[in-house]
ZALUMVEX-803497 format. One record per residue: residue number from 1; chain; x, y, z of N, C-alpha, C in turn. Coordinates in steps of 0.001 Angstrom, whole numbers, plus 524288, in hexadecimal, padded with zeros to 5 digits. Example, Ala and Ser with C-alpha at 12.3 -4.5 7.8 and 13.67 -1.06 7.14 Angstrom:
ZALUMVEX-803497
[pt 1 "A" [83386 7E9C6 81E78] [8300C 7EE6C 81E78] [83390 7F31C 81E78]]
[pt 2 "A" [83232 7F736 81BA8] [83566 7FBDC 81BE4] [83264 8001E 81EBE]]
end
This chain:
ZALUMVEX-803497
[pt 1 "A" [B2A1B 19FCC F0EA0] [B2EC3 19DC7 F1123] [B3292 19BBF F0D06]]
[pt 2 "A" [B3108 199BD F0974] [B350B 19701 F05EE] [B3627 19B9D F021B]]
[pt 3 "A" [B34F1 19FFF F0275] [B36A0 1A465 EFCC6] [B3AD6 1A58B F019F]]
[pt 4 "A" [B39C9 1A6D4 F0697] [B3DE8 1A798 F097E] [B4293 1A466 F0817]]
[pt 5 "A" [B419D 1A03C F0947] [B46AB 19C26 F0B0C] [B48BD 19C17 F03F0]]
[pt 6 "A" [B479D 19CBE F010D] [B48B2 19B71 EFD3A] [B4CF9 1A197 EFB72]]
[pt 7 "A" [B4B9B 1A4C7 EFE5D] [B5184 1A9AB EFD72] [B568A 1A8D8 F0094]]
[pt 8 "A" [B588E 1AA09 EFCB1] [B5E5E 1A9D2 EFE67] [B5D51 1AC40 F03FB]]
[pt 9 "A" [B609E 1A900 F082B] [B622E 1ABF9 F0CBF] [B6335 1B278 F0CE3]]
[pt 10 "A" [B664A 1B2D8 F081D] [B66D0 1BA6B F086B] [B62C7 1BD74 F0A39]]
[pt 11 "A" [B5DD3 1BB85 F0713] [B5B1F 1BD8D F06B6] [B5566 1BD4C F09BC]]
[pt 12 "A" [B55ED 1B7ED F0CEF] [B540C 1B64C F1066] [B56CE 1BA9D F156A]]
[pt 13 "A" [B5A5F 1BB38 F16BB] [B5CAE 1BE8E F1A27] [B5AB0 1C3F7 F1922]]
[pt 14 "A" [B5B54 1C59B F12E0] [B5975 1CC53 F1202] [B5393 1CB99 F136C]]
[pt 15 "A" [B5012 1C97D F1476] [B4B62 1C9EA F127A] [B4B37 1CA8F F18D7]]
[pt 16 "A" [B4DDA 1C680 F1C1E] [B4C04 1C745 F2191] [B4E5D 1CBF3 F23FA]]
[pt 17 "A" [B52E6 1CEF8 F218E] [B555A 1D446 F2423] [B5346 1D86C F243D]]
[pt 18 "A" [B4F6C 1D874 F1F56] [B4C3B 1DDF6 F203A] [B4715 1DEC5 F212C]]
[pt 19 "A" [B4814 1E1DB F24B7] [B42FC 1E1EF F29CF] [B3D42 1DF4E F2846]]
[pt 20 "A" [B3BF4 1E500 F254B] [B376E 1E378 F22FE] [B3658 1DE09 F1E25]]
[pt 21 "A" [B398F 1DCBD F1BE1] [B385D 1D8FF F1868] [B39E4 1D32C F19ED]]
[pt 22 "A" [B3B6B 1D310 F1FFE] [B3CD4 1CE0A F225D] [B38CE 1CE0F F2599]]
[pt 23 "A" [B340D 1D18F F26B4] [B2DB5 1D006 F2907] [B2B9B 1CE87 F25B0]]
[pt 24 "A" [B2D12 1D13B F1F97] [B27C9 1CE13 F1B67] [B2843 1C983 F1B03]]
[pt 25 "A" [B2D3C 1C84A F19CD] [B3084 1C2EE F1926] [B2E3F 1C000 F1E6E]]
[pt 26 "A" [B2F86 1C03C F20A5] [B2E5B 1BC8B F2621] [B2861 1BB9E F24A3]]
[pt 27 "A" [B243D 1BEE6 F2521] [B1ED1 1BDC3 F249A] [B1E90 1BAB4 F2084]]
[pt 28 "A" [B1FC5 1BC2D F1B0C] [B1DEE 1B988 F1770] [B1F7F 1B404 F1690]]
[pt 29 "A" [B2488 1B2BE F1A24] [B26B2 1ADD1 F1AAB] [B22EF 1AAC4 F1DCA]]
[pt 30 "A" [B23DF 1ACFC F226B] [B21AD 1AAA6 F270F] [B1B57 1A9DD F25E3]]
[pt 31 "A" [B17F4 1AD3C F22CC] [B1324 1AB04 F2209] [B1273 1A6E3 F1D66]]
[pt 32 "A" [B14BE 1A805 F1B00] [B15DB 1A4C4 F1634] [B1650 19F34 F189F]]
[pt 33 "A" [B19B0 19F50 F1BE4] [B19CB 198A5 F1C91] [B1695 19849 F2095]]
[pt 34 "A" [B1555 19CB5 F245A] [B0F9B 198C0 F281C] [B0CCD 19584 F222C]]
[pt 35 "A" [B093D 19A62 F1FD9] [B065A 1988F F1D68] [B06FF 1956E F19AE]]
[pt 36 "A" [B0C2C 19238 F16AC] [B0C1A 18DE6 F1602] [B0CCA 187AA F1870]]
[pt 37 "A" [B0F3E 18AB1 F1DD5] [B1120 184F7 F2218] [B0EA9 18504 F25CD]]
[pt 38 "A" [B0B6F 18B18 F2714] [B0770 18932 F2C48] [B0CB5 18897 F315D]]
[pt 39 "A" [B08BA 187BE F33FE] [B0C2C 18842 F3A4C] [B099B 18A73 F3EAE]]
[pt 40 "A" [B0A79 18AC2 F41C6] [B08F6 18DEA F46D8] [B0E07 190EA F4727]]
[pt 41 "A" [B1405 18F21 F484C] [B188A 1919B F480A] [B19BB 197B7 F445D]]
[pt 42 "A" [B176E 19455 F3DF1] [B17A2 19774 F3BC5] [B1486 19BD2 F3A90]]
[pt 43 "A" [B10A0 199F4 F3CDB] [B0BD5 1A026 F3C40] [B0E08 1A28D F4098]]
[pt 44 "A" [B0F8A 1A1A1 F45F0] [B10F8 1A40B F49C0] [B17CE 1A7C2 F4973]]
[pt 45 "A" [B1A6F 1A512 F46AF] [B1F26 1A9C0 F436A] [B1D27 1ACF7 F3EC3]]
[pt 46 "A" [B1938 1AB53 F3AAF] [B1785 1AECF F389D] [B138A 1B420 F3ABF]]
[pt 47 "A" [B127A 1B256 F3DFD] [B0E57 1B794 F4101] [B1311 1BA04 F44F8]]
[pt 48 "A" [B163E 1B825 F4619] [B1AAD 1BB10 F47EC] [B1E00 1BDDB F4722]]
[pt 49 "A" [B203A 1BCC8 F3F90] [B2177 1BEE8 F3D86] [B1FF9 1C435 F3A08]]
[pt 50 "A" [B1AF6 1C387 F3B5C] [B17BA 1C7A3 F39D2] [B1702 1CABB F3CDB]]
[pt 51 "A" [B1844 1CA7F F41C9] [B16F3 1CFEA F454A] [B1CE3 1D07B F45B8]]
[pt 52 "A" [B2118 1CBCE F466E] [B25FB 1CEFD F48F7] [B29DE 1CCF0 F442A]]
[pt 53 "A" [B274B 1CEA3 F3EC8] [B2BD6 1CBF2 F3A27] [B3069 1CE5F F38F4]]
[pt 54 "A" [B32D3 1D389 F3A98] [B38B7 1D5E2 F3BB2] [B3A4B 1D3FD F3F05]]
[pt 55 "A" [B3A22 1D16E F4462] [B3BC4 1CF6B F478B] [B3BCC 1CB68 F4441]]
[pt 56 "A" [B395E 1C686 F4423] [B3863 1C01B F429A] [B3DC1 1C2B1 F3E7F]]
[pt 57 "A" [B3C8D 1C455 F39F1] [B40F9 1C498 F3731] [B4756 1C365 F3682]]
[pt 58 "A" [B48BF 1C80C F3A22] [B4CE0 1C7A9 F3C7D] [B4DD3 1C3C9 F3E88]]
[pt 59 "A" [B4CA2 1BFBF F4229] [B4C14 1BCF6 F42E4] [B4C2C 1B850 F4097]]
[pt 60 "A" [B4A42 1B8E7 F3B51] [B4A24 1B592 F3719] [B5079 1B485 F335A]]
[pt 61 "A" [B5067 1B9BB F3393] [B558D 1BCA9 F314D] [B5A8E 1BAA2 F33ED]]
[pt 62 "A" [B59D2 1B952 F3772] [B5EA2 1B606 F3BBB] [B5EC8 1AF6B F3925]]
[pt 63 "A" [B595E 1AFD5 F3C24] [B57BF 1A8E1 F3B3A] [B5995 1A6CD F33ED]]
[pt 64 "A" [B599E 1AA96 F31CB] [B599E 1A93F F2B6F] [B60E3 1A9BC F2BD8]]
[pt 65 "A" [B633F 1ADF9 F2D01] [B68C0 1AC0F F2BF9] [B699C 1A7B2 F2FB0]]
[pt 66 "A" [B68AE 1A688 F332C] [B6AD6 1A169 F36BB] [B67CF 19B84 F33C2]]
[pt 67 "A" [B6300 19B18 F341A] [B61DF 19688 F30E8] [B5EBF 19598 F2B52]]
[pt 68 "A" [B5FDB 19B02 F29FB] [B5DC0 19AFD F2482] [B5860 198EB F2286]]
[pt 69 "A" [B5564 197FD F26A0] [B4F4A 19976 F2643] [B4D81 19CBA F2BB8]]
[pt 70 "A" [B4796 19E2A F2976] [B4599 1A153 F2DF0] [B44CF 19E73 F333A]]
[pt 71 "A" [B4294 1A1FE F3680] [B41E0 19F08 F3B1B] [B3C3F 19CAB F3C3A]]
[pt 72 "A" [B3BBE 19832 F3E33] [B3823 19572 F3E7D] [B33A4 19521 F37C5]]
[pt 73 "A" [B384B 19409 F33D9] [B35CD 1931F F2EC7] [B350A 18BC4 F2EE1]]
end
């Protein structure tokens, strides 16, 4: 989560626009911080994002130009 937040917005935006590399991104985020912060929330968006992570993405991809972090980070 923090190699994320730590790119420039540009590139925070490119990473979530293309298809395939805004599912890796999402997983590797989204597990990354279950498994350092734990949660019930967060294991439950990470196993979500893993079956529907082009959808979640996009999605993300909105949520990131409007408040400039992900959703439910």
């Amino acid at each position: 989560m923090t190699w994320f937040n730590r790119q420039s917005r540009l590139i925070q935006i490119i990473l979530l626009l293309i298809p395939g590399v805004n599912w890796i991104v999402e997983i590797f985020v989204r597990w990354s911080t279950f498994l350092k912060r734990g949660g019930l929330i967060r294991l439950v968006v990470s196993i979500v994002v893993t079956v529907f992570g082009l959808v979640f993405g996009w999605i993300d991809l909105i949520w990131v130009l409007l408040f400039k972090k992900l959703l439910l980070q």
